[in-house]
C-alpha positions as CSV (number, residue, x, y, z in Angstrom):
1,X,98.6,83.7,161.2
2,X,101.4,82.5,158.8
3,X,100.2,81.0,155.7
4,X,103.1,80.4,153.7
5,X,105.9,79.7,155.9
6,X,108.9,77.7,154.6
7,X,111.3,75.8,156.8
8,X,114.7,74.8,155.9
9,X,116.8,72.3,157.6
10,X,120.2,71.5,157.1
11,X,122.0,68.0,158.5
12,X,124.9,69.0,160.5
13,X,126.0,66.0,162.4
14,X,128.9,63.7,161.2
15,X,128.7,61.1,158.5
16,X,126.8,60.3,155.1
17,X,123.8,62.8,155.6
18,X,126.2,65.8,156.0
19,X,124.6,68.9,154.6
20,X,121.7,67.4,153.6
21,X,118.8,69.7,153.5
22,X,114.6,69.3,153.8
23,X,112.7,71.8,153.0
24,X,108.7,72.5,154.2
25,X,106.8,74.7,152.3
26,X,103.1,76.6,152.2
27,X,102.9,75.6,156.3
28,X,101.1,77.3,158.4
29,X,101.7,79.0,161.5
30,X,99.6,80.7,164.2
31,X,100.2,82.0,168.1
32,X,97.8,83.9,169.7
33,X,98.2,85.9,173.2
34,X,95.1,85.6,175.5
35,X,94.7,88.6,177.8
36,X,94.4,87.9,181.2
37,X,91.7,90.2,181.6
38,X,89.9,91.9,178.5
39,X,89.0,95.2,178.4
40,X,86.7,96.5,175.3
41,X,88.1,96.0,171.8
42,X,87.9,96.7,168.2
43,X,89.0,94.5,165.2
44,X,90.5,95.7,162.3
45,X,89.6,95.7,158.5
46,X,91.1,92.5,157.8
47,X,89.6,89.1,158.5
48,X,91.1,88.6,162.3
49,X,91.1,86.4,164.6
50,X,90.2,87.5,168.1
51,X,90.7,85.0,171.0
52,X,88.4,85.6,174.1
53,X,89.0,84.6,177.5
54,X,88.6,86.4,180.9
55,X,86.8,89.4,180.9
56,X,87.0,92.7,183.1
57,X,83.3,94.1,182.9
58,X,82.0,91.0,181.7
59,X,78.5,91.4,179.7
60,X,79.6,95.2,179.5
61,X,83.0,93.9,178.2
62,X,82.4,95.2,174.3
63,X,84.1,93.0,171.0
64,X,83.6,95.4,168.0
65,X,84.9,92.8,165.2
66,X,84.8,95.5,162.5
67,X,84.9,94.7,158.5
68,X,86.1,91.4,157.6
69,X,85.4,87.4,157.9
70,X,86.2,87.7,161.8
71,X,86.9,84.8,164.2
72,X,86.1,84.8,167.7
73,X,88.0,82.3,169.5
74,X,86.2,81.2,172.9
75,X,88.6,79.1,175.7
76,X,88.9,79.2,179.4
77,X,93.2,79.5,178.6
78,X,93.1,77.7,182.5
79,X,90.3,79.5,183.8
80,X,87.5,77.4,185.0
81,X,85.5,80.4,186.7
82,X,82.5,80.9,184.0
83,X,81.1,84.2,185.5
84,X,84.7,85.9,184.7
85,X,84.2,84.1,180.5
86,X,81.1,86.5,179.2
87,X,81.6,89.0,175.9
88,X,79.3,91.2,174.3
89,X,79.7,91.8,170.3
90,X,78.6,94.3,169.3
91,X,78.7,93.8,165.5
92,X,78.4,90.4,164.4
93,X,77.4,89.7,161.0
94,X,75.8,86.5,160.6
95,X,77.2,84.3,157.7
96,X,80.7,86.2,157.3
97,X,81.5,86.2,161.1
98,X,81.9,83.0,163.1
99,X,82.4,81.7,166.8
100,X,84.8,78.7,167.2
101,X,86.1,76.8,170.6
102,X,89.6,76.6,171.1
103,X,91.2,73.1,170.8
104,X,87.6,71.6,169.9
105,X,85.8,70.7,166.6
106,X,82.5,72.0,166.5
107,X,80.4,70.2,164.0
108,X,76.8,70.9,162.8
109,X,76.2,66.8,164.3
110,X,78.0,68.1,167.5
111,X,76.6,71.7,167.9
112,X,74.0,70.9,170.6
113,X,76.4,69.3,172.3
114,X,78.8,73.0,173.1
115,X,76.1,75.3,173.0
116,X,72.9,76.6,174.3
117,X,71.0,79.1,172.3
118,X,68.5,81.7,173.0
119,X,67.2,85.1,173.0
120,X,68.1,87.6,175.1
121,X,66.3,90.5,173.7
122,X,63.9,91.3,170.3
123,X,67.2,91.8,168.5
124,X,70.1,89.9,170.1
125,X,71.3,86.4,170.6
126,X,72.7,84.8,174.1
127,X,75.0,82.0,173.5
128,X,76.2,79.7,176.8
129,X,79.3,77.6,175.1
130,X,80.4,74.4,176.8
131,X,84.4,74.7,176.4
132,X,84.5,71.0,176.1
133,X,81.6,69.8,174.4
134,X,80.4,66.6,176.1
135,X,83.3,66.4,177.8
136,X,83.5,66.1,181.7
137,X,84.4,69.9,181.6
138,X,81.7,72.4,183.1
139,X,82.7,75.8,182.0
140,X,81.2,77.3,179.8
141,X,81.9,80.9,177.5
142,X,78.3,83.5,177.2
143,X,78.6,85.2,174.8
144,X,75.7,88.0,173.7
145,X,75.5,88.9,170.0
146,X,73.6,92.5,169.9
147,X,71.7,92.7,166.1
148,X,71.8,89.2,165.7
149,X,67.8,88.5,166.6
150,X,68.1,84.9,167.7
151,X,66.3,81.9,165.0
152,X,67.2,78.1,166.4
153,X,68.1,77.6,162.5
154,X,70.8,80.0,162.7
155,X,72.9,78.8,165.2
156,X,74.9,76.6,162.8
157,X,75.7,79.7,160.6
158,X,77.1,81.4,163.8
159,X,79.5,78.8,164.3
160,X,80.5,78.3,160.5
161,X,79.0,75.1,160.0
C-alpha cells in the first residue's frame, strides 16, 4: 500500500492549456492479489495486510499474522461456495489485529448485521462473516481465531470498531 504517491499530469493537446500541469499529492494507492487457492501462510514484521479468499485445507488452512497491526481482509473475490471461504489464525491478537470485509463498511451499529460469533473451543473464537452484510448475498467467510477465548463484548474489537 502506497501512501504517499504523487501524480503529475501534463496537458498535451493543442491550444491555451498547452503544458499545463496538475499535480496530486499524499494519495494513496493499494492492489492486492487474491490467491485462488490458499495454502498456509505467515505475515511479516510489518503491519500487513493479508487478503483471504478460497482456501485449500480449509479449517486446517493456517494464517500466522506475525508482529505488527495486521489486517485480514475477508471476500468471496467471485466465489460464492462458502465451504471453500474458511481460515484458521493462528495468532491473532485482539486489539492490534483486526478482520475487515472487502468492499463493505463494517460498523459497530452494523456488526450483527455481517457476523455471527461464538465459541468454538475454551480458548478460540468461530466467526461466520456475511460478505455482504444485509445484503441479498448468502456467502459467508468462517473464520476460527485459536487463543482468542470468545466474549460477545469483544467482537467489536476484532473488527476495529
Amino acid at each position: 500500500m502506497y501512501h504517499d504517491l504523487t501524480i503529475t499530469a501534463t496537458n498535451i493537446s493543442n491550444g491555451v492549456n498547452n503544458g499545463q500541469t496538475t499535480v496530486l499529492q499524499n494519495q494513496t494507492l493499494g492492489w492486492y492479489w487474491v490467491p485462488q487457492r490458499l495454502d498456509s501462510l505467515s505475515g511479516g514484521a510489518g503491519d500487513d495486510q493479508i487478503p483471504l479468499s478460497v482456501t485449500s485445507g480449509g479449517i486446517n488452512t493456517v494464517v500466522q499474522t506475525g508482529q505488527g497491526k495486521d489486517t485480514l481482509i475477508l471476500g468471496g473475490f467471485g466465489i460464492s461456495d462458502s465451504s471453500r471461504l474458511v481460515a484458521t489464525v493462528s495468532d491473532f491478537t485482539l486489539g492490534q489485529d483486526k478482520v475487515t470485509v472487502f468492499g463493505q463498511s463494517v460498523t459497530k451499529d452494523k456488526l450483527d448485521t455481517f457476523v455471527k460469533a461464538s465459541a468454538y473451543s475454551t480458548s478460540s473464537t468461530k466467526l461466520v462473516v456475511d460478505l455482504d452484510g444485509a445484503g441479498a448475498g448468502t456467502t459467508s467467510y468462517t473464520l476460527y481465531l485459536q487463543n482468542v477465548a470468545y466474549n460477545p463484548s469483544n467482537t467489536h474489537t476484532i473488527f476495529g470498531v
